[in-house]
N, C-alpha and C positions, 0 to 999 in steps of 0.2 A: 381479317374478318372473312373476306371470301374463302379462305384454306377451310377455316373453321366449321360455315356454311356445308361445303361439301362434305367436310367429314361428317356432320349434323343429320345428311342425308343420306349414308350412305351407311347402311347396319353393318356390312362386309370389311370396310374401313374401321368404323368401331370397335370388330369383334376383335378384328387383328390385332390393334394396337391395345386392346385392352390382354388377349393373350400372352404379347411380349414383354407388357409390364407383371402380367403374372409370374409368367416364367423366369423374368429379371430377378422377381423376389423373393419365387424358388429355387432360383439357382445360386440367389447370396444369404440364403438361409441355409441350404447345403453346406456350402463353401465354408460356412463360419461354422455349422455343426461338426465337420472333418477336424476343424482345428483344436490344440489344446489349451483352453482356456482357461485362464487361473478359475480357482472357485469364487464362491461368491454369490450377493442376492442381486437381482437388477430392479426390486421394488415392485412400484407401479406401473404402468403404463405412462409413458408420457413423462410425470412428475419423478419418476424412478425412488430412490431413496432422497428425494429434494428435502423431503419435509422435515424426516429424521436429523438429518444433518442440520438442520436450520434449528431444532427444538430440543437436541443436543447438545453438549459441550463439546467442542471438537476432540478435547483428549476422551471423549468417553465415544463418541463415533470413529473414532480411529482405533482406540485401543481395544472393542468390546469386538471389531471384525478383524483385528491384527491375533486376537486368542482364538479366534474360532477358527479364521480363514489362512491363518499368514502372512506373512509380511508381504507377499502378493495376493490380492484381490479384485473381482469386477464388480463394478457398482453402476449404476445410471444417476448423475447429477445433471440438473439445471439442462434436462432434456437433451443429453448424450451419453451413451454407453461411458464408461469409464474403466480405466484399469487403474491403482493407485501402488506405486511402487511405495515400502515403506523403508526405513531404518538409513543409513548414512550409505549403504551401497544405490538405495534404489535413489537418494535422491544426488549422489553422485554422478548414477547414472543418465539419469533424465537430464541435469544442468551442465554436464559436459557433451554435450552430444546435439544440441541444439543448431540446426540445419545441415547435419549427418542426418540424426535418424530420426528425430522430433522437430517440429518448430511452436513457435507459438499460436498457441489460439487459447483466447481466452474465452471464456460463457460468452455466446451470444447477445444475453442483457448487458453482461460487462462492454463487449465489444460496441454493442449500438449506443450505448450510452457515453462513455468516455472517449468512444470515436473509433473508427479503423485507421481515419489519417493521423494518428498521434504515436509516439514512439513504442509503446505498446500495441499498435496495427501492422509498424512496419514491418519485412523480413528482409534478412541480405542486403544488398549494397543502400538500396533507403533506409535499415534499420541504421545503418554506420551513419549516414548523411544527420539523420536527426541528431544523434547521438554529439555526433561532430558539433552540432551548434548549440546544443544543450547545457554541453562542457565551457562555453562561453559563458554560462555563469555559475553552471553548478560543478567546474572543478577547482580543483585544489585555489591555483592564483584567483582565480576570480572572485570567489569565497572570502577572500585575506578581504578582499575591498568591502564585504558586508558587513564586516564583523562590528565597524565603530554605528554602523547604521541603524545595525540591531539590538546594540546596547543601548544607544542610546530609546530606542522603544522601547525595548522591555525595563528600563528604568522608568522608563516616565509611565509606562503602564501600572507596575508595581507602585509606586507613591501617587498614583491618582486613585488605585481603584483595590490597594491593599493596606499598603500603610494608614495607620491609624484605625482602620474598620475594627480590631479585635477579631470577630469572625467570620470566616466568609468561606462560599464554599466553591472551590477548586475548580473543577470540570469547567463549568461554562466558562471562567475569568482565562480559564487556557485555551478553551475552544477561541473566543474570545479577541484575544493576543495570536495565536498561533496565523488564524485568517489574516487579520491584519498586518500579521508579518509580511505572510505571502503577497498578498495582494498590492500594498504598497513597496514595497524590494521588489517585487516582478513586473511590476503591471502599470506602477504610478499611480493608485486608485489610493487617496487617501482621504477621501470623505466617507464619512463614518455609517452617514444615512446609505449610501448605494454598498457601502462593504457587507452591511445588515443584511442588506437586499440580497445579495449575491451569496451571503453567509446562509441565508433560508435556502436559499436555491438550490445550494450545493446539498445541504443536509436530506433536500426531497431526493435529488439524482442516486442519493450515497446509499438510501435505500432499495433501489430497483436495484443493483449492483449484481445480486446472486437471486434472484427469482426467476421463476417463469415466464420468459418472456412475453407474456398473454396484453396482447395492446388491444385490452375492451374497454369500456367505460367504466371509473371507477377502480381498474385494478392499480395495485402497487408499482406498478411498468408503464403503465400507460400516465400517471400523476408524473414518475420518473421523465420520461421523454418530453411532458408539456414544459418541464422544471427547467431540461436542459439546454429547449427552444431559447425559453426566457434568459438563460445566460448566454445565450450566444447571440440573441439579440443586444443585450448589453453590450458585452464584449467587440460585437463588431463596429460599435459607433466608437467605444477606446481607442479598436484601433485605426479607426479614420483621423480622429483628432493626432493620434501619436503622428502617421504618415504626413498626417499636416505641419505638423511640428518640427518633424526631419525634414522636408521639403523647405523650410524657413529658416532651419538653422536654430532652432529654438528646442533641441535634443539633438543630443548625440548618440553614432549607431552603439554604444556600447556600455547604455547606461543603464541599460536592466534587460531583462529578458524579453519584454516586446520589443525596443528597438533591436536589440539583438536577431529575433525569428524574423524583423521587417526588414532588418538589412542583409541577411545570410545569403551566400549564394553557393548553389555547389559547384565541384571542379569543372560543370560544363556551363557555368554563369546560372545556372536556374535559381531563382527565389522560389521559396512557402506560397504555396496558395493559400488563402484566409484559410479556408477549409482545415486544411494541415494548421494554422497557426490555432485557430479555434478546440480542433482535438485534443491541442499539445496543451492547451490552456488548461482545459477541464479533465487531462489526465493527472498533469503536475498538480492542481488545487486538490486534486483526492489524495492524490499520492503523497503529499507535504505532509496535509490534514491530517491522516489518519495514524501515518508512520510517528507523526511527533505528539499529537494529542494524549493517548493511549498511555507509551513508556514516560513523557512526562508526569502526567496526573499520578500514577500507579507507582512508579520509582517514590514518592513521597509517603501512598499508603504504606507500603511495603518496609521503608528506614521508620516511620510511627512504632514498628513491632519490634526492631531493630535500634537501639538508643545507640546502640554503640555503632553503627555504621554511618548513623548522623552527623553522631559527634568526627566518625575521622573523614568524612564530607567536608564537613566546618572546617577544622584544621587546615585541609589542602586548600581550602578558601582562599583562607584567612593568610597565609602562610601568601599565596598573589597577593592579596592584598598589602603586606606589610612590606613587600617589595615594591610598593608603587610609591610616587611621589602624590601631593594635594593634586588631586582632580585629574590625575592619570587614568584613562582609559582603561578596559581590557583588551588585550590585544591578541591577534594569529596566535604568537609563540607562547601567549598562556595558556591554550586549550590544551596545549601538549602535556601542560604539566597537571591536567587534571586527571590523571593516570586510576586514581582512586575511585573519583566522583564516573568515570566512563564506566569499569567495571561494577559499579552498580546499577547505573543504567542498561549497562550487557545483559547483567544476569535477571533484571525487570523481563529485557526481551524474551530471555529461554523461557520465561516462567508464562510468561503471557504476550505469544507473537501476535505482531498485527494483523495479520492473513490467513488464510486457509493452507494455505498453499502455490502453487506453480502446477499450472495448466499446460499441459502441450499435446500436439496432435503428431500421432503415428504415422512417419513421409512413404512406412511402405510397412510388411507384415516384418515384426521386432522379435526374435528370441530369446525371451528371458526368465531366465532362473529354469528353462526346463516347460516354461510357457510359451504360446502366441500372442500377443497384441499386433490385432487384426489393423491393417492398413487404414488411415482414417478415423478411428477411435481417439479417445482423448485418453491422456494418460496425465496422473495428477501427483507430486510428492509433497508433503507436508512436513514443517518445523512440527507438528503436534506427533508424528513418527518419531524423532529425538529425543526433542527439547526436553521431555521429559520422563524421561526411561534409563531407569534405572541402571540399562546396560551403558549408556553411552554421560549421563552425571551420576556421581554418587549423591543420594541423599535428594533425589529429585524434587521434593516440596521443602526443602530449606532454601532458604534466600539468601547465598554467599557469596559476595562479588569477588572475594581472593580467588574464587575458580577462573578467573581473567585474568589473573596475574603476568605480568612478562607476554602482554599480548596473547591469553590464552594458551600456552606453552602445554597445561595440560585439557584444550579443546583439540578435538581430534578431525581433521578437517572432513567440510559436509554432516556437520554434527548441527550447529549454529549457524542454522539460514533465515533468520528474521527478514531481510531484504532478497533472497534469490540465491543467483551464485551465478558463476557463469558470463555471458555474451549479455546476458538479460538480470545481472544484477541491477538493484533500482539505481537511478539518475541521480536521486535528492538526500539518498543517504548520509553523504557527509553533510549536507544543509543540514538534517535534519540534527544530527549527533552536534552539529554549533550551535544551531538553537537552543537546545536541551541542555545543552554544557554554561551556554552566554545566563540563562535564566535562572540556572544551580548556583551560579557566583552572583548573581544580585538577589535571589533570595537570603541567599547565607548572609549576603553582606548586611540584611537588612533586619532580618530575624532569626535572634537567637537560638527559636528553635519552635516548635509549634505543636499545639496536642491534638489529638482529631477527638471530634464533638463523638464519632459513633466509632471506638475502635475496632467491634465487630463486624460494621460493613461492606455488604456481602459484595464480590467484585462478579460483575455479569459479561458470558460472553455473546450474547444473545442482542442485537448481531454482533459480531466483530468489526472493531478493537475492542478487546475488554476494558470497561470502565467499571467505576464505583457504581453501584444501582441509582444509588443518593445523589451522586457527585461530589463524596466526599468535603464535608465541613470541618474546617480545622481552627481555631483558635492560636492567634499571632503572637509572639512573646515577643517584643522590637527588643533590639541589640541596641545596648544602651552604647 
């Protein structure tokens, strides 16, 4: 306060430092004008090309500045310069080079909202630490132990809240299911009243995600941040009660992903501070959410147009099924064998990934393609670059899961990045592809096959993940 004072009084002090911020400004205005900077529009002021993109499809905001500008471009998103590398070299390039020559940063709104202390904040040796304890339940072994946990839900979900109904419609019954998954597998939260609660909650955060980050009264970001208070107020009395519970013997550290994040310690003994556990909470419940909602729901519209990809859905079903004994489970070593039922799910993803993209920031000035990307800058690759161009699928708007054959044999790598790639591929991916997979076999098992009430409607990507507009209604045919 006293610094401040004097500066206050003192015009000579003022002018100077008001001088050296001018000249600061002018001299990195200079600086960036020397350079060679892909082309490109930078928008607005402030908002840059935000809005465009948000009131666009992203293959038509990618593809209408990929004809003009090339496959390198500079844009302004979500209130920072951007560079967006596109096609299978640039997003090669950006996802192997992650703390060489980019690292992560994601939007600002993104980042305040789903945390900086979450595995998505960390960089270098803390991004590995999370990672490390993450894989306590979302890898491979760990996964084999959910799988009876999860069938057994989405069975009892499916005959409480499908069977028999005749018609119903999709989206919310998976929104629905999908949280509840999470929430009780990770978290122990299975009263249905606080899941709802947390269910709203999440849906207000998931919107501030890619806006402005403008924290006025009333805006989209400022609703976001009260939403996210509100679950991390929940969240912290869960996990008081868990602590209490492991302190008595009444949980064990390695029965879900809270005790998991409360008992973790790294190579130098340190535990998670709440803070960190709270991040991690509310990056994984988006990350689950939106990765399996989406290609779930959409994987259904999509076989509707498709009779004959249904039908050999059904088959490889049915085909587990008849290898099972009365009231055998599905198990680990059957998801391998849904070889079929995955490549339709793959090819759901190329057609309509969950994301924009992979955000990273420039660790120094980048040379590429014959360009600069200026130090500090964010730089962006997008699955909407690929997924669906002609150069890298044939036949881009056909919906063909044999292009995943033999493990995609003929996908060309850095072509199909619905989850990343790289150091910073997502955490919950294989969750996700078990849930998706556990829900495909108890549909089948259960209905013979189903019509949708609107085959014409229309799928929105506004925001992303794309959904049905409607939420898709379909009419149940039971398997007799």
């Amino acid at each position: 306060m006293d610094t401040f004072v004097q500066l206050e009084s003192s015009p000579v002090l003022l002018s100077l430092a008001l001088t050296l911020i001018l000249l600061f400004i002018f001299c990195s205005k200079q600086y960036r004008s020397s350079l060679k900077l892909p082309p490109g529009n930078m928008g607005f002021p402030l908002i840059g090309e935000t809005i465009a993109l948000a009131s666009q499809t992203p293959d038509k905001f990618f593809g209408d500045r990929m004809k003009k500008f090339g496959k390198v471009f500079k844009t302004s998103l979500i209130g920072h310069p951007t560079i967006v590398l596109c096609g299978s070299s640039g997003n090669r390039f950006l996802l192997s080079n992650e703390e060489k020559l980019v690292r992560m940063f994601p939007p600002n709104s993104t980042s305040k909202l789903l945390g900086q202390d979450s595995v998505l904040g960390k960089i270098g040796e803390e991004h590995r630490i999370v990672r490390t304890a993450l894989a306590r339940c979302l890898g491979p072994q760990a996964l084999q132990n959910y799988v009876s946990k999860m069938s057994s839900e989405i069975q009892r979900h499916i005959n409480q809240k499908w069977k028999g109904k005749g018609e119903v419609k999709m989206l919310p019954l998976i929104r629905s299911l999908v949280f509840s998954i999470a929430t009780s597998l990770f978290f122990g939260i299975t009263d249905e009243q606080q899941q709802e609660r947390l269910h709203h909650l999440l849906e207000t955060v998931v919107t501030g995600l890619l806006c402005i980050p403008l924290d006025f009264p009333g805006t989209t970001f400022r609703k976001a941040l009260h939403a996210r208070s509100k679950l991390d107020e929940i969240m912290s009395s869960v996990i008081e009660r868990r602590r209490n519970d492991l302190r008595l013997g009444a949980a064990s550290s390695d029965q879900d992903l809270l005790s998991v994040l409360l008992t973790f310690k790294d190579e130098r003994g340190n535990p998670f501070a709440d803070k960190e556990i709270l991040d991690n909470f509310s990056f994984l419940l988006h990350a689950l959410y939106d990765t399996t909602i989406s290609p779930l729901t959409l994987v259904f519209k999509l076989v509707s147009s498709n009779p004959e990809c249904y039908e050999n859905i059904a088959q490889e079903q049915l085909e587990i099924l008849r290898n099972k004994k009365d009231g055998e489970d599905i198990s680990w070593a059957d998801l391998k064998d849904m070889k079929y039922t995955w490549q339709a799910v793959q090819e759901t993803l190329r057609m309509f990934p969950p994301v924009y993209g992979n955000f990273r920031k420039a660790l120094t000035d980048i040379h590429y393609d014959g360009y600069t990307i200026p130090k500090g800058w964010r730089i962006l690759c997008s699955p909407y670059t690929t997924h669906s161009k002609e150069e890298y699928f044939d036949d881009p708007e056909e919906f063909r899961p044999s292009r995943f054959e033999e493990q995609g044999r003929d996908v060309a790598p850095y072509t199909f990045i619905p989850f990343g790639g790289g150091l910073r591929i997502c955490p919950g991916r294989e969750f996700a592809k078990m849930e998706i997979l556990v829900f495909m076999h108890h549909f089948v098992k259960v209905f013979s096959s189903f019509i949708p009430v609107d085959p014409n409607e229309k799928i929105s990507t506004d925001p992303l993940p794309s959904i049905p507009v409607n939420g898709f209604s379909i009419n149940l045919v039971p398997r007799s």
